[in-house]
Structure formats: C-alpha cells, structure tokens
C-alpha positions as CSV (number, residue, x, y, z in Angstrom):
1,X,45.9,-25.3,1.4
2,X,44.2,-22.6,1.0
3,X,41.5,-20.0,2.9
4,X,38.2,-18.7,1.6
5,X,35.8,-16.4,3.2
6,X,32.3,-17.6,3.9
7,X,28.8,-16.7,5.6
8,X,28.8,-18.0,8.8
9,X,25.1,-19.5,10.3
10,X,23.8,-21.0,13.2
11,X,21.7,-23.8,13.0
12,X,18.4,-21.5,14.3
13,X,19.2,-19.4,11.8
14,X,16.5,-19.0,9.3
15,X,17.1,-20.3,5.5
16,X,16.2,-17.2,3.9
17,X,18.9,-15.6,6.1
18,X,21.3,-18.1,4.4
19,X,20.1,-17.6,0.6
20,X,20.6,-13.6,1.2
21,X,24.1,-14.0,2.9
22,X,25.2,-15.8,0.3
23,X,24.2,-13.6,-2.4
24,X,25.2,-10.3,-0.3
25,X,28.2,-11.9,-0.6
26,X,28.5,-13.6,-3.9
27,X,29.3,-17.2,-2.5
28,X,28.0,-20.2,-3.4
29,X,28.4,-21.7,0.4
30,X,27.8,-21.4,3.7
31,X,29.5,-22.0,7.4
32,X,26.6,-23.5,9.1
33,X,27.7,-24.3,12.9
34,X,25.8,-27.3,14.4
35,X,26.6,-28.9,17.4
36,X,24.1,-31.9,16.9
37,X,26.7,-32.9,14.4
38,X,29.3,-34.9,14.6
39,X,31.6,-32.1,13.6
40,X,30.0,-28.7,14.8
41,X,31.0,-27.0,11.5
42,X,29.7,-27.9,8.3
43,X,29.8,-26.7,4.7
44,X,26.6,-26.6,2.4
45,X,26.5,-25.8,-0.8
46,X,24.1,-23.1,-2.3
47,X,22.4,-26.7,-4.0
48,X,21.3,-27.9,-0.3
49,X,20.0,-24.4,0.9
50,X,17.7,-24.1,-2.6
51,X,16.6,-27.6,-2.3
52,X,15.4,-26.9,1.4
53,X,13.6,-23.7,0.4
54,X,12.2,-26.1,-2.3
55,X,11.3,-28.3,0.2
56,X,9.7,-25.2,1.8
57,X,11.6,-25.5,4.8
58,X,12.2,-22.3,7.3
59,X,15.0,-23.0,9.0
60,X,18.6,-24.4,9.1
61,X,17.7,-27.6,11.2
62,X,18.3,-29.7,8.3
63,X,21.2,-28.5,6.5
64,X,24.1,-29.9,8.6
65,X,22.7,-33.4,7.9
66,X,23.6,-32.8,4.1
67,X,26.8,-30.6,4.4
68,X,30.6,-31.8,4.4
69,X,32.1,-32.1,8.0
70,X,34.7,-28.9,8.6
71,X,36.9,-29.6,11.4
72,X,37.0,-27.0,14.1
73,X,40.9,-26.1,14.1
74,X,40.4,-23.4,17.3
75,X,40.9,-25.4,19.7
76,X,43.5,-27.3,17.7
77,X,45.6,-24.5,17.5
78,X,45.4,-23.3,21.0
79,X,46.6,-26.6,21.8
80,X,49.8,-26.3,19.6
81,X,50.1,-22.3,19.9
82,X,48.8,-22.1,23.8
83,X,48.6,-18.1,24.1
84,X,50.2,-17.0,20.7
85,X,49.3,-14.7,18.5
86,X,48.9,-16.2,15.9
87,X,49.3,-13.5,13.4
88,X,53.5,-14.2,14.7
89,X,53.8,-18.2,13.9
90,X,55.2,-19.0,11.0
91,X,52.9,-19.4,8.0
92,X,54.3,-22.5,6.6
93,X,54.5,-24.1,9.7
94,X,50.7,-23.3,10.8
95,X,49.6,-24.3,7.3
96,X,51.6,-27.9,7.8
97,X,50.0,-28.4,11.4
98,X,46.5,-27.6,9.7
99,X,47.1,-30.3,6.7
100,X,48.4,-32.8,9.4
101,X,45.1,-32.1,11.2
102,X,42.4,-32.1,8.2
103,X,44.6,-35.3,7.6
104,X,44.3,-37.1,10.8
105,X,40.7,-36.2,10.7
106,X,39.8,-37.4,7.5
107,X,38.4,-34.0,6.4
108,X,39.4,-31.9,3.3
109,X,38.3,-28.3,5.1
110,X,38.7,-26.5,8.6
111,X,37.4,-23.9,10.4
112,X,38.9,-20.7,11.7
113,X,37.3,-17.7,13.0
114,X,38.4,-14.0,11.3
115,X,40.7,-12.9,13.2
116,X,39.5,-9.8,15.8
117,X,42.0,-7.6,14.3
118,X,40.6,-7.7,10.8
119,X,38.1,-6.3,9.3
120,X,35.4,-8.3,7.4
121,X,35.0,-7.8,4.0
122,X,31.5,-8.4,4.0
123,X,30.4,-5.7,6.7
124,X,27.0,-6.9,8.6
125,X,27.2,-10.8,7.4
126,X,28.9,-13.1,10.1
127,X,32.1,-14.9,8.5
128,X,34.4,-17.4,8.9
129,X,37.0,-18.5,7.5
130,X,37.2,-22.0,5.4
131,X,40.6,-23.7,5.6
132,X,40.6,-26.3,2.2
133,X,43.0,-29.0,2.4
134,X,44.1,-28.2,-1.6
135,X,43.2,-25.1,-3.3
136,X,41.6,-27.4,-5.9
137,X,38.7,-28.0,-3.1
138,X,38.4,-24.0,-3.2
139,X,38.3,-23.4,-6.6
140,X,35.3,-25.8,-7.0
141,X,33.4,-24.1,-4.5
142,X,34.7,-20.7,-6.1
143,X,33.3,-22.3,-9.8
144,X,30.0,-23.5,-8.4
145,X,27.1,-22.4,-10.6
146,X,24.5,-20.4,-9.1
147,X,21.3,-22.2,-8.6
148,X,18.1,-20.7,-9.8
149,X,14.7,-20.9,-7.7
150,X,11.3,-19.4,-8.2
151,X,10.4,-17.0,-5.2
152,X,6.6,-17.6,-5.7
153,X,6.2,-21.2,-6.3
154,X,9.8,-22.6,-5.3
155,X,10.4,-24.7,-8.6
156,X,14.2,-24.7,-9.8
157,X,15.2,-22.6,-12.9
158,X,17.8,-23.7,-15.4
159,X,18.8,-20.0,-16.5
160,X,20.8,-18.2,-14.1
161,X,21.0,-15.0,-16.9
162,X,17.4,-14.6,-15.7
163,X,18.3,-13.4,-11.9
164,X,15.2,-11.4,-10.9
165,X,13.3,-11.8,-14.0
166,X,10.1,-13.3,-14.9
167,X,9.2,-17.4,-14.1
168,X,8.6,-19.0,-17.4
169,X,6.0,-21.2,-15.2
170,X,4.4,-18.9,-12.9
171,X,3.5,-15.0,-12.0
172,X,7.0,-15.2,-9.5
173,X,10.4,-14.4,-10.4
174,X,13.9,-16.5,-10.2
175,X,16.2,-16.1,-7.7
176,X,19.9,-17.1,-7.7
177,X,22.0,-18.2,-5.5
C-alpha cells in the first residue's frame, strides 16, 4: 500500500482547470469526484484529460466514464474508527483494514481526504490523497510519460523535450501534461 498526493476535481470543473493542476503540480493524474458514477471517486490519467481537450471538450462531464473506480474509504473508516483521530490508530492496522477494503471492493486505489491538520504541498490546488493497493500501482502512475498536445490546433505531440516550444504542424505550441 501506499499513498500519493493528487489534484482533486469536481465533475463541473473545467478541463483546462485539470491540465493546469496537474502540471502546477507535476502529476500525471487527477482525483476527479463524480457522483453519477458508480464509485464517486475516480482516477484519470493525464492520457484521458488530453484526449478530451483533443476532443475539444470544456468540461469534466466525461472523464469519470474513462477513469478507474477509487473507493471512498471516509466513511469506511468512520465506521471502523467512529470518532478517532486517526492520526492515533495504528498504522499497520489502518493500512490492513484499507487492503481488506480495496479487496472486498474489487478496486486497486482509495480515497482519503488530507487531513485538516496538514498542510498541502501544493498551496491553492485541491488534493486528495490516493490510497494504491501495492506501491507498484503508484509507481506506474509516478512513471507515466507526459502527454504532449498542441494549444492551437489540439493534435498530440510525440516530443515531450518540446514543452512550450514551437508545433512542428501549426503556428501553436506543445503543451505537456
């Protein structure tokens, strides 16, 4: 298990929003929280939020229909820890209640908000916290490439050395995220 810290949108949120998050931030991933789902948190990948701008969509609307389910482990843990603080329960034991949870729901991530004490390491950009099932699952968000997309015409780009730079096809530059 282990915990990475992500953007955290609504699905009203506007996709350009999303794509400057995640590169305020240097993540390759969003929270995007969706109630229409069938799990109100989901994880898209910098891929899905290029191919909507692409698609020269606006919004978020689409995005949960193409991101991976993240369980919502708040109310989970309020049921096992009814009043805690949860800074005090053990960490191994809170780490094998979430596993038994992602488990029992067939998911590889959770969600957890930051907790109000902390600070967030990305001041003015909502977080949350993404709960992977196996640190592998986090390290292959971590390693995602960055996706490329012209800002004028919004075709992809292959080289993501060229980040702000020129389009080879067009008077508009690449953008990476």
């Amino acid at each position: 298990m282990d915990i990475l810290v992500l953007p955290l949108l609504n699905v009203s949120d506007r996709l350009d929003t999303a794509l400057l998050y995640m590169k305020q931030t240097d993540n390759r991933a969003i929270l995007l929280h969706d109630t229409r789902q069938k799990s109100p948190y989901q994880l898209c990948l910098n891929s899905i939020l290029v191919g909507l701008y692409r698609d020269k969509r606006e919004d978020l609307s689409l995005a949960g229909q193409y991101g991976e389910m993240v369980v919502d482990l708040v109310s989970f843990s309020d049921k096992w820890f009814p009043n805690a603080d949860i800074i005090n329960v053990r960490t191994i034991e809170m780490e094998n209640l979430f596993q038994n949870e992602l488990d029992a729901q067939y998911s590889n991530y959770g969600y957890l908000p930051l907790p109000p004490f902390s600070l967030s390491p990305f001041p003015g950009v909502p977080v949350g916290l993404l709960v992977t099932r196996h640190e592998s699952l986090r390290y292959s968000i971590v390693s995602t490439g960055k996706v490329c997309i012209c800002d004028l015409n919004r075709h992809r780009g292959d080289n993501t050395a060229k980040d702000g730079g020129d389009c080879e096809d067009c008077s508009g530059h690449y953008r990476c995220y």
